[in-house]
C-alpha positions, 0 to 999 in steps of 0.5 A: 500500500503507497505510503501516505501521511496515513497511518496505515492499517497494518494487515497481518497473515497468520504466518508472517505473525508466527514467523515474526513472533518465532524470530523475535524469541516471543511469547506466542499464545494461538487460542483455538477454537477449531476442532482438532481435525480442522486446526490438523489441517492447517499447512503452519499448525505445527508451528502453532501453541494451541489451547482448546475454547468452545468458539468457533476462530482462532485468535492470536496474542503475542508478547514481545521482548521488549514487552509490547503485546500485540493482539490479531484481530480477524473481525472488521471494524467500522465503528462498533469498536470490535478492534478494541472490545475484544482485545481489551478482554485478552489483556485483561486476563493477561493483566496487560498495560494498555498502552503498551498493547499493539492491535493488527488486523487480520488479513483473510484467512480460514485458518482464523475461522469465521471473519465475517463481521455481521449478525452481532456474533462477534462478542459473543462467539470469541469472548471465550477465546480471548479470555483463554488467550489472555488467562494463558499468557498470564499463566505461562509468565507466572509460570517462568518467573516462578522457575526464574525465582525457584519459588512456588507459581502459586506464590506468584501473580500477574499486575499490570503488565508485571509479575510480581512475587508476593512475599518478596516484592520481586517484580519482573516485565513480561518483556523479560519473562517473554522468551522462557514463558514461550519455552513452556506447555500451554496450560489446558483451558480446564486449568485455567482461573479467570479474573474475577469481575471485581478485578477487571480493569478494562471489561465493562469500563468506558474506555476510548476506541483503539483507532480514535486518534487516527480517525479524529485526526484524518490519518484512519485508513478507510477503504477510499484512502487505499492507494497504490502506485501506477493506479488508475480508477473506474467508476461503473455504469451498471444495468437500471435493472436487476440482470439487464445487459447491454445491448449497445453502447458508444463510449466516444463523448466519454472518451474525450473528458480530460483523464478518460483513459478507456471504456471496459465491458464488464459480463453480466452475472449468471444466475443466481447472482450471489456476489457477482458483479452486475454487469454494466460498462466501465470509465477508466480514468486517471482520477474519480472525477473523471471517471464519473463525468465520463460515465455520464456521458456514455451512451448506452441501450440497455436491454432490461430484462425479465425484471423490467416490470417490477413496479413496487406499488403492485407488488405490495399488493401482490404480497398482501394478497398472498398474505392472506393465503396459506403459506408454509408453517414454520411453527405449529404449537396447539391446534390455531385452526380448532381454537379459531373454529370456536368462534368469538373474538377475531382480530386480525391486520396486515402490516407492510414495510417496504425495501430499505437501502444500508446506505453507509457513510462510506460507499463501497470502493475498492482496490485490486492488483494481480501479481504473479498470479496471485490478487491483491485487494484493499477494500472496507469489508465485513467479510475478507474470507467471502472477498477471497472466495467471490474474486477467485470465482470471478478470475478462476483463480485458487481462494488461498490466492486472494489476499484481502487486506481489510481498511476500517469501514465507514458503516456497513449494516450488512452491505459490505459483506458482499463483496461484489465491487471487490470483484468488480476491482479485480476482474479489471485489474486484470483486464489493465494489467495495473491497479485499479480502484473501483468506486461506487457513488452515492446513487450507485450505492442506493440504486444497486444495493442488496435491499433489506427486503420488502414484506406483508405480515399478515396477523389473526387472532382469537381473543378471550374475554380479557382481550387475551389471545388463546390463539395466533397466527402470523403469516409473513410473505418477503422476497427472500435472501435465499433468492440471492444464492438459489435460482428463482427460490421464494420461500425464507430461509430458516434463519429468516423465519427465525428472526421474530416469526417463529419465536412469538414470545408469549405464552399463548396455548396455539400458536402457529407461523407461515411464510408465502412465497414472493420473486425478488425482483432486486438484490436482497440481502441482510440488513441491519437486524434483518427480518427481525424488523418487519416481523417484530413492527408487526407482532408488536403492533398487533399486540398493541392492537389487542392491548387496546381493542380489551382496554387495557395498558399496552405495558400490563398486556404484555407482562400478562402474555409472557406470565411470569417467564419460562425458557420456551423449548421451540424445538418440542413446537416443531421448529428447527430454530437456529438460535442465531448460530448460538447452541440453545442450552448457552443461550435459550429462550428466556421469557423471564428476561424479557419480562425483566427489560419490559418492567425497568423500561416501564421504570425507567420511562415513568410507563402511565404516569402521563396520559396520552392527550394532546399530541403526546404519545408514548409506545412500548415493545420488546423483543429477543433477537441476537440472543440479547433482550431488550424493551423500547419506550418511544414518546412522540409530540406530533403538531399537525402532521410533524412528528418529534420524537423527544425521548426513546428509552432502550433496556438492554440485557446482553449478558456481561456488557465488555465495552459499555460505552461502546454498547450504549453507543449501538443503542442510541444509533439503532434509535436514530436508524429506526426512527428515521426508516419509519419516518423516511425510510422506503426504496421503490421501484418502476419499470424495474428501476430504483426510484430513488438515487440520493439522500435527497429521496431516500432520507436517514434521520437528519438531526431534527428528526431523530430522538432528542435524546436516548436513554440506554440502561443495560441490566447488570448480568454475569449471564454469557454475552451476547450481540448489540449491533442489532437488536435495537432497531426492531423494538423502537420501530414498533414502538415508535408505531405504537406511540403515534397510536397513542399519539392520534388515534391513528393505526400505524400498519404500513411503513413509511409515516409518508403514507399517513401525511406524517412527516 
């Protein structure tokens, strides 16, 4: 990478780690987390020191002569602070002194496990592995100092990047112990003793994000601050509609803007498009600027393709209508059709929200550069592995070929864990024989995104007396993500349905839940909380619904449909519940949370010490999603048909909090994303074409139009941790819905506010 007044991203293969620590007489602790038979596999494993945790990658610590400690992370940061919270949990074991730890970012690589960083699972699948790394190292430099002094281990303890003796008040450096402590056996996990909470120095304490100085001073490396010599960049007219190709194009006004070097022809993807690049023309220039200016002035027929039609307004239709027809049943608990059979109180509504952009700050960009057979890329990435594996398909080359070095992401949300314009990169790196940076605009980002996908929930209910429902089903029809990886699929996938469909959380005797099939007509694929938002904006609806339709306080309503807590056993109901990747005897179930983070935010938020009226509103919602329980409260003022919103309350219960700072911060964005996607928030289609093309049309949340202020509380717990990127977007959505109920009498079911002449 071209030396700038930058401070770069130091990218790290795992082998140059274990040479360079090797060579350097280091102190080396590789936590592994494979199964034996994988890590086997591994070409360096033998030159590896392993120690065995539950989790899924492997992570490395490392402590130099001189006594710097260095940590290698795999999980991408774009401003969740992952580069620091879980460092911050190995040197915590290690009892390290932070200003002497050194953090570098892991480059591509399987033998580091999973790299992909989205479904808030960082935290919680390698907090363990971190823990066993740091508590390693620290047992391993007891141990040499111990032997160095001939004086019993036990006798010897860890303090501040110090072992000390404590009878005699002998103290050495880790730096000095390093070389003989990496002599040593690494001890078996089952051995190890973990720092109590009382002794923490760094867990669940405010501390600044490793990467703030460079990012506040203007030296962070983001993807478009990659450079390389002898680069050229490109900026790609892609197809108006999903698989549209070119049928003819004249290039030549293009070719005489200043810079414009030449026009590259890019193949269409062949279905299903996965990751592939879509197609189009591109303008190779000696700067952006030119790039973008010639491309304006391409000429180009497109032939449109089979999804030329796609016009959103009928489709919404199409999807509530199918909403109200049978569709697959993804969970079956009691008899729904027999309880419905009895007659009596029948509530039922349908609920739509629409396509939804990720529209991070940074649009995607990329650099490439092939050498010797092998593809360099510089790129924002959520998943470096998915980088390696897409521009191997793309070129035909080996994955263990690519090597993906990771820059720090200005926001992702989802996006950028599809590696299209990695693709895009170096496909034409290869065409010219140099590098080539690829940059997306703002509209290319909004009109050929991986749309949160458009959906109809439909709900029905029986009622008893009480207002209570004895049975519900929900039937929910998306254009699913499975669309994007398997030809013309139309039904969710399992994860999809497991996202706030098939886990209703309330203790209802009949209980059942469908998904419809619907074509997809754009890219989809995951976004921010995923199906968690429609599914949850509209079960909590309906809840409120109920709550309403029977009288009675929308909070008191849903503390009497979860009762008094229980861990619900979905897979005796008959669903092949994923959990999100978490095994369901660590992370159940558990109503008695939820119930918990409901009744603090009634605390919190003084639930019914005021009454609607007025203009004022207030909403509640919660619900379980990445394994973390959380209850929104949402008061709204609305003035005519403007909408303030001057308070939103999140309790959070995630298990052992590592960054809490960190994490208030993800709550308090995930209010302001939620408000501004019920707001503003839609992507809409005619002809096949995105509508949309800026934040101009497809707003977020300007200052005026977000919370005043979010109010985060996070439950004290010493249950395992859990995700936080996430779960905060799908119960404020619900809620804020349900406080402009309560607000005007006005029943939200249908998403944006636009569609009611709210603004």
């Amino acid at each position: 990478m071209k030396e700038t007044s930058r401070n770069p991203i130091e990218n790290i293969s795992r082998r140059d780690f274990m040479n360079g620590m090797f060579s350097a007489g280091a102190l080396v602790i590789a936590a592994r987390v494979l199964p034996a038979s994988a890590w086997a596999q591994l070409a360096d494993a033998s030159a590896t020191r392993a120690v065995g945790s539950a989790l899924s990658p492997s992570i490395y610590l490392g402590v130099e002569t001189d006594g710097t400690v260095f940590i290698v992370t795999h999980r991408s940061e774009m401003g969740t602070g992952i580069r620091t919270a879980l460092p911050a949990v190995a040197a915590d074991e290690l009892d390290a002194d932070w200003d002497r730890v050194r953090i570098e970012q892991g480059i591509g690589d399987p033998a580091y496990g999973d790299q992909n960083t989205d479904g808030s699972r960082s935290i919680r699948d390698f907090y363990q592995a971190f823990r066993v790394a740091g508590a390693s190292a620290r047992e391993m430099l007891i141990r040499a100092a111990a032997a160095e002094w001939n004086v019993p281990a036990p006798e010897c303890r860890a303090e501040l990047h110090e072992i000390v003796h404590s009878s005699s008040g002998r103290r050495a450096g880790y730096g000095a112990l390093a070389e003989a402590a990496g002599r040593l056996d690494v001890p078996d996990p089952s051995t190890l003793e973990f720092k109590p909470a009382a002794e923490w120095r760094y867990v669940g304490r405010d501390h600044s994000i490793y990467d703030l100085p460079g990012i506040v001073t203007g030296t962070a490396v983001f993807g478009m601050d990659a450079e390389l010599d002898d680069m050229v960049y490109a900026s790609i007219e892609h197809p108006p509609v999903l698989g549209g190709t070119v049928r003819s194009l004249d290039d030549s006004e293009a070719l005489e803007v200043p810079g414009v070097q030449r026009t590259v022809p890019l193949p269409p993807f062949t279905p299903p498009y996965g990751f592939q690049p879509l197609g189009g023309v591109a303008v190779i220039a000696d700067n952006t600027w030119a790039a973008f200016q010639g491309r304006g002035r391409l000429n180009i027929d497109w032939d449109d393709g089979p999804n030329a039609g796609y016009d959103s307004d009928r489709f919404r239709q199409q999807l509530m209508d199918t909403a109200r027809q049978t569709g697959r049943v993804v969970r079956d608990h009691g008899d729904v059709d027999q309880e419905f059979d009895r007659g009596g109180t029948i509530l039922e509504a349908m609920y739509y929200m629409p396509h939804h952009a990720h529209a991070p700050m940074e649009p995607p960009a990329a650099v490439a550069d092939i050498r010797g057979g092998r593809a360099y890329v510089w790129a924002p990435t959520q998943n470096p592995q998915a980088v390696q594996d897409t521009v191997a398909a793309a070129l035909g080359i080996d994955a263990a070929d690519v090597v993906c070095n990771v820059t720090l992401l200005g926001g992702g949300f989802g996006r950028k864990s599809k590696p299209d314009y990695c693709a895009e990169a170096a496909l034409l790196a290869r065409e010219l024989g140099r590098p080539v940076k690829v940059v997306w605009s703002r509209e290319d980002d909004v009109r050929f995104d991986y749309y949160h996908t458009v959906s109809a929930v439909y709900q029905r209910a029986r009622v008893d007396a009480a207002g209570r429902p004895t049975a519900w089903l929900s039937r929910s029809v998306f254009p699913p993500i499975a669309a994007t990886f398997i030809p013309d699929e139309q039904y969710g996938m399992t994860f999809e349905h497991d996202f706030g469909l098939n886990d209703l959380p309330y203790d209802i005797p009949n209980i059942r839940a469908e998904n419809g099939p619907a074509p997809a007509h754009v890219r989809i694929g995951w976004f921010r909380a995923v199906t968690n938002n429609f599914h949850v904006f509209a079960a909590s609806s309906f809840a409120d619904e109920m709550a309403h339709a029977a009288g009675r306080d929308p909070l008191e309503f849903l503390l009497d449909m979860i009762g008094p807590g229980q861990i619900v056993d979905l897979p005796s109901q008959g669903v092949a519940y994923e959990n999100y990747g978490a095994p369901l005897d660590r992370y159940p179930v558990d109503t008695r949370r939820l119930r918990n983070v409901l009744e603090i935010a009634g605390e919190r938020a003084e639930w019914g010490s005021r009454q609607p009226g007025n203009g004022w509103g207030v909403g509640i919602a919660a619900h379980r999603s990445f394994n973390t329980y959380v209850a929104s409260v949402v008061e709204v003022e609305v003035d005519g048909n403007q909408v303030h919103v001057p308070r939103v309350h999140q309790v959070v219960d995630a298990g052992v909090i590592v960054s809490p700072d960190r994490v208030r911060a993800q709550f308090e964005g995930a209010s302001v994303m939620a408000v501004g996607l019920v707001r503003t928030g839609a992507i809409t289609a005619a002809n096949g074409r995105i509508q949309q093309s800026n934040f101009t049309d497809f707003q977020v949340a300007r200052m005026a139009d977000a919370p005043v202020e979010t109010l985060v509380h996070l439950v004290d717990s010493t249950e395992l941790p859990t995700g936080v990127g996430e779960p905060g977007v799908p119960p404020v959505i619900a809620a804020f819905a349900n406080a402009i109920y309560s607000a005007t009498g006005t029943r939200v079911r249908e998403l944006p506010l636009s569609r009611y002449g709210l603004a």
